[in-house]
Structure formats: C-alpha cells, structure tokens
C-alpha positions as CSV (number, residue, x, y, z in Angstrom):
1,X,0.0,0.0,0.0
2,X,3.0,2.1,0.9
3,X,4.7,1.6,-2.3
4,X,1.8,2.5,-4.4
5,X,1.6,5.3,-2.5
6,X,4.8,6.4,-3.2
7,X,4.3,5.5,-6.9
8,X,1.4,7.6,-7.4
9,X,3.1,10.6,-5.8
10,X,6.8,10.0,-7.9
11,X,4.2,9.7,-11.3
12,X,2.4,13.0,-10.1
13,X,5.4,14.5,-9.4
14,X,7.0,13.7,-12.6
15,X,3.7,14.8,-14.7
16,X,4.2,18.1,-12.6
17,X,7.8,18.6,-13.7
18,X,6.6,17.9,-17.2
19,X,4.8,20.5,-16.9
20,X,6.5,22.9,-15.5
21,X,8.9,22.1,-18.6
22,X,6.0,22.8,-21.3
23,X,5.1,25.7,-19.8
24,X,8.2,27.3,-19.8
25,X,8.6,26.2,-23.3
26,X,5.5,28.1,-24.2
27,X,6.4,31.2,-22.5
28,X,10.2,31.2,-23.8
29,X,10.1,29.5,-27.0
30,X,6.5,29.4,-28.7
31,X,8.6,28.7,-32.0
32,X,9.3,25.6,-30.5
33,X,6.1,24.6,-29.1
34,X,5.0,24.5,-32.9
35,X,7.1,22.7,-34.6
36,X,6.8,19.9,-31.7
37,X,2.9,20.1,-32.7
38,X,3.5,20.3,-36.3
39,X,6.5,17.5,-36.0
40,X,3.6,15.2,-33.6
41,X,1.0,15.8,-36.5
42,X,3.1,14.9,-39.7
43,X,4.0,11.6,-37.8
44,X,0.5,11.0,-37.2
45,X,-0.1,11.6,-41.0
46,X,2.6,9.0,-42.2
47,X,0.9,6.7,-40.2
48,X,-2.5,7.0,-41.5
49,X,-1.0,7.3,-44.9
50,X,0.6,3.4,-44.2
51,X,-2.6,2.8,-43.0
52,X,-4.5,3.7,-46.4
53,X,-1.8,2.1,-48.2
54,X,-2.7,-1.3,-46.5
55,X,-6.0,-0.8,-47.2
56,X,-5.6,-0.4,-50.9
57,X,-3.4,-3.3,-51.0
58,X,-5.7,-5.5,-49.3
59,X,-8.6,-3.5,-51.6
60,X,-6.4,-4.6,-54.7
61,X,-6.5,-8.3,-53.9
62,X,-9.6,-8.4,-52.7
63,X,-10.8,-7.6,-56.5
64,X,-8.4,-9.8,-57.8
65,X,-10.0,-13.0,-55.9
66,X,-13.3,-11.5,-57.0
67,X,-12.3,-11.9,-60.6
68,X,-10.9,-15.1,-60.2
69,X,-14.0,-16.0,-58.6
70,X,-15.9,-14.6,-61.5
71,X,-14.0,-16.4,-64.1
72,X,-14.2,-19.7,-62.4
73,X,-17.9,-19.4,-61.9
74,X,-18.3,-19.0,-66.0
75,X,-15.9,-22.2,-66.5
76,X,-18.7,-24.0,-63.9
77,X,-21.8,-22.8,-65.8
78,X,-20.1,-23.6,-69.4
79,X,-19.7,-27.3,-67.9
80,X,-22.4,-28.0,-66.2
81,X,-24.8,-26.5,-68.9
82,X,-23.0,-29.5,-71.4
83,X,-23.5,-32.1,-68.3
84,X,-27.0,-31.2,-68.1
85,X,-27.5,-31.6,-72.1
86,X,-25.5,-35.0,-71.7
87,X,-27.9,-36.0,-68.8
88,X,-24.5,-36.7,-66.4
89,X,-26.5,-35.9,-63.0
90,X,-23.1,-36.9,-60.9
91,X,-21.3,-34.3,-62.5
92,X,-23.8,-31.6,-62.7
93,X,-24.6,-32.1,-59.4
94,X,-21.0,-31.8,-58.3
95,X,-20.6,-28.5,-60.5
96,X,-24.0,-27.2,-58.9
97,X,-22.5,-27.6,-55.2
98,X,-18.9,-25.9,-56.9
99,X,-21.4,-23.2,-57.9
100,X,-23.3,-22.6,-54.8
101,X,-19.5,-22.4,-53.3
102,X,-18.6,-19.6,-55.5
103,X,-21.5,-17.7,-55.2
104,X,-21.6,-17.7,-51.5
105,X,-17.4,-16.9,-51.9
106,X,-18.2,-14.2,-54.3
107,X,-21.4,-12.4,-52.3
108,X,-18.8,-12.4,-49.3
109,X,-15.6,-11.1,-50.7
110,X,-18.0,-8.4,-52.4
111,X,-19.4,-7.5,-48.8
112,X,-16.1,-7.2,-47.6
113,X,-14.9,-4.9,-50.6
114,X,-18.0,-3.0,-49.5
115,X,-16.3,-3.1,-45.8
116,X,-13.2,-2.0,-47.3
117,X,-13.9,0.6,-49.5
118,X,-15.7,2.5,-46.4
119,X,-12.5,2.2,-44.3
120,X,-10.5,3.7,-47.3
121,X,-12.9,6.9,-47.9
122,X,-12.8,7.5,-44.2
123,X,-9.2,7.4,-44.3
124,X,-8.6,9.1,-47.4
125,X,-10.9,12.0,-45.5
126,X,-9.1,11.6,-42.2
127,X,-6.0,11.9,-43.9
128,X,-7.0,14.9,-46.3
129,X,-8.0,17.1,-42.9
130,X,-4.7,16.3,-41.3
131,X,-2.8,17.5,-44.1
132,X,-5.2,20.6,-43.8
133,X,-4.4,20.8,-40.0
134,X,-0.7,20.4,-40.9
135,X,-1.0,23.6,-43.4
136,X,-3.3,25.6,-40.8
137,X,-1.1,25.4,-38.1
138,X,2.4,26.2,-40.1
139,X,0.3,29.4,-41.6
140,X,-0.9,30.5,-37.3
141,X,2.4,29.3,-36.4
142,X,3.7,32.2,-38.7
143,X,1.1,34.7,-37.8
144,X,1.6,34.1,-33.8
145,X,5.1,34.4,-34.1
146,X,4.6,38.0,-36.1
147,X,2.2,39.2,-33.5
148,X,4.4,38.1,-30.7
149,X,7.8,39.9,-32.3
150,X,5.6,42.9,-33.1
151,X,4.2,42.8,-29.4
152,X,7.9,42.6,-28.1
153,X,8.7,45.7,-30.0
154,X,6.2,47.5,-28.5
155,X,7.1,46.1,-25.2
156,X,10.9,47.3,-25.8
157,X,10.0,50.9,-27.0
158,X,7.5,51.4,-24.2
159,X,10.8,50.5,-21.9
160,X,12.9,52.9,-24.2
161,X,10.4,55.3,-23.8
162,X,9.9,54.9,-20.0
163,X,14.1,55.5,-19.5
164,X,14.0,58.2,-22.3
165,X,11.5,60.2,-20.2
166,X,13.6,59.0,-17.1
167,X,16.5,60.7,-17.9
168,X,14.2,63.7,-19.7
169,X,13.7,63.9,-15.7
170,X,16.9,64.7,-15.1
171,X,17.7,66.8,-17.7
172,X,14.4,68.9,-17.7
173,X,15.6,69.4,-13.7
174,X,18.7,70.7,-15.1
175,X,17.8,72.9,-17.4
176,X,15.3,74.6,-14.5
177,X,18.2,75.1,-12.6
178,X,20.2,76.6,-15.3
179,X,17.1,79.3,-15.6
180,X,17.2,79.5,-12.2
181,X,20.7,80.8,-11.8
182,X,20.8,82.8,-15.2
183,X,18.0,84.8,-13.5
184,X,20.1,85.0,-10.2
185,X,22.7,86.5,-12.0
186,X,20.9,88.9,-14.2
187,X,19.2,90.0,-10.8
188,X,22.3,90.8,-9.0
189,X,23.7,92.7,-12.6
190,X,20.5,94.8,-12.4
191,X,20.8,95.5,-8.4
192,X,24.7,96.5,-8.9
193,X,23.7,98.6,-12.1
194,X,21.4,100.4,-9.6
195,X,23.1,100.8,-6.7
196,X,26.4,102.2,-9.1
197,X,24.8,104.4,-11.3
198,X,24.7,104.4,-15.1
199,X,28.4,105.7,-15.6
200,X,29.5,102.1,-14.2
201,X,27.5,100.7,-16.9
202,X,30.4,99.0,-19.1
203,X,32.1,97.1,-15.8
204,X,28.1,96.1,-15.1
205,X,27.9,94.6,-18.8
206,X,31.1,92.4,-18.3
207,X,30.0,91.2,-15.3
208,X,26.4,90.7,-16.3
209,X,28.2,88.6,-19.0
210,X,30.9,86.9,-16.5
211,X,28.0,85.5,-14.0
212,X,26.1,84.2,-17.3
213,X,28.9,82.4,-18.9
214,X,29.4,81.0,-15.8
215,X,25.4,80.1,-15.4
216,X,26.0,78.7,-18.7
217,X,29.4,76.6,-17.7
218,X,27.5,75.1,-14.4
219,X,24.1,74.7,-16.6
220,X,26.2,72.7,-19.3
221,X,28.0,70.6,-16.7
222,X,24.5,69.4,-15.4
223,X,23.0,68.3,-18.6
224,X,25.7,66.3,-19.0
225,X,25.8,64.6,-15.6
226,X,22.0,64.0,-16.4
227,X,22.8,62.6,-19.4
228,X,25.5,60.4,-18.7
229,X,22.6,59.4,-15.7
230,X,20.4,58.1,-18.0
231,X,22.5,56.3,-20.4
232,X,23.5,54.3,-17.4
C-alpha cells in the first residue's frame, strides 16, 4: 500500500515537472512549441498514410480474388450446362454444389470490398483534414510568431520610452536650474547697475556677461551629468 503510494506521488510529481517544462517552453520558446505540434501531426499523418496504403493493398487483392471467382464461376456454368445436355447428373450435381460455393465466396468477398472501401474513404478523409491541419497550423504558427515579435517591439520601445522620459527627468531638472541661476545673475547685474549708477554701466555689462557664462558653464555641466545618468 505504501509503495503505491509512493508511486502515485513520484508519477504525479514527474507529470508536474513535465509541466512545469512545457510551460516554460511556451512562455520562452512558442517557436518551439510548434514545430513539436507540427512535427507530432506529420508523424501522425505517415501513419495513417501506411494505414490507407494497407488498405488499398488488401482492396487490390480483394478484387483480384473477385475476378478469379468470376471467371471460375463461368468455366462452372459452361460445364455444367454440357453435363446437363448430356444427362450426367453426378457431375452436374458436383458442378452445382462448386457453384453454390462460388457464389456464396463471391457475395462475401464483395461485402467485404463493401467493408473495405468505407474504411479507405474515411481514411482518405481523415488523412485529407490532417494535411489541412498540418497547413493551418504552419500558416498560425507564422502569424503568432509575427504578432508576438511585433508585441515585443512594442514592449521594448515602451521601456525605451519609460528611460528616455527617465533621464528627460533629469535633464528637464537641469535645465530649471540653469534658468534658475541665469535669472540670479541677471538680478544681482540689475541691483549692482542700480546701486552704481549708469556711468558704471560698461564694468556692469562684463560682469552681467561673467555671471552668465558661468550660469551657462554650471548649466552645461548638469546636462551632462544628467545625461550620462540616464545612459547608465
């Protein structure tokens, strides 16, 4: 009881790692997963094609025994026709019983050809939709696997786009703090211009245009601190 037990969990656990493995296979390599299925269903297909082959062999000599049959059944009625006319009742009764014999042989192997010719049109129709289920699933195996790259594209530039606008972040904070210090700057040039009159206009200018190159120097060094930030 123990054992079986134990057998029954080692088969369930095995099914479950089976699985686990198929699943995987889907998620990672759907390519895969098709040809398996296409593979499974072509090996299918040569089987049933055997199949019909052995039935149109067995068909083939089925109708030769038929027409054996046939032929033997008109020697019988030629000869016992001239026993009759000679009045030999021995021998046409032995031809009459070798008659009955091929009839009887002859409505049987015709019953059976009956039998036989059913099994081939179903196989012949079994085999036709497997060959069309071959060709369907090669054509959705091409039409997933285009849906599922263009998906991943648009999976990968919604990421590119998430770190573009990321480091747009970073580089929009930048640029605020670059306006942010160029107004600084031009405040204090228009405070000093004030408090030194216009005749100290010149020396203003200069250093209006010192404290904004130097805006500009601190401004450029954050955009690319930003920058280098988002490319890593």
């Amino acid at each position: 009881m123990a054992r079986s037990t134990s057998i029954t969990r080692l088969g369930a656990l095995l099914r479950g790692v089976a699985f686990g493995r198929v699943r995987s296979l889907e998620e990672h390599n759907p390519a895969a997963v098709y040809e398996v299925s296409i593979q499974r269903s072509l090996e299918q297909h040569g089987r049933l094609r055997d199949a019909v082959a052995r039935l149109l062999y067995l068909q083939r000599r089925l109708d030769s025994r038929l027409a054996d049959h046939r032929l033997d059944l008109n020697i019988v009625d030629g000869t016992l026709n001239q026993a009759v006319e000679l009045n030999n009742d021995e021998t046409a009764l032995t031809l009459i019983d070798q008659k009955q014999t091929l009839l009887e042989a002859i409505a049987a192997a015709e019953a059976r050809r009956g039998t036989l010719g059913a099994q081939i049109d179903a196989a012949k129709e079994s085999l036709d939709k497997l060959t069309q289920a071959v060709t369907d699933l090669r054509r959705e195996r091409t039409e997933m696997l285009s849906q599922r790259a263009h998906a991943q594209a648009r999976v990968d530039t919604v990421e590119s786009l998430r770190g573009s606008l990321a480091g747009s972040a970073d580089v929009h904070e930048a640029l605020e703090n670059v306006h942010e210090k160029i107004s600084q700057a031009e405040a204090l040039a228009d405070l000093n211009e004030h408090s030194g009159g216009r005749d100290k206009g010149n020396i203003l200018d200069e250093r209006r245009a010192g404290a904004r190159r130097e805006a500009n120097l601190e401004a450029l060094a954050a955009l690319h601190a930003a920058r280098a930030r988002s490319a890593a």
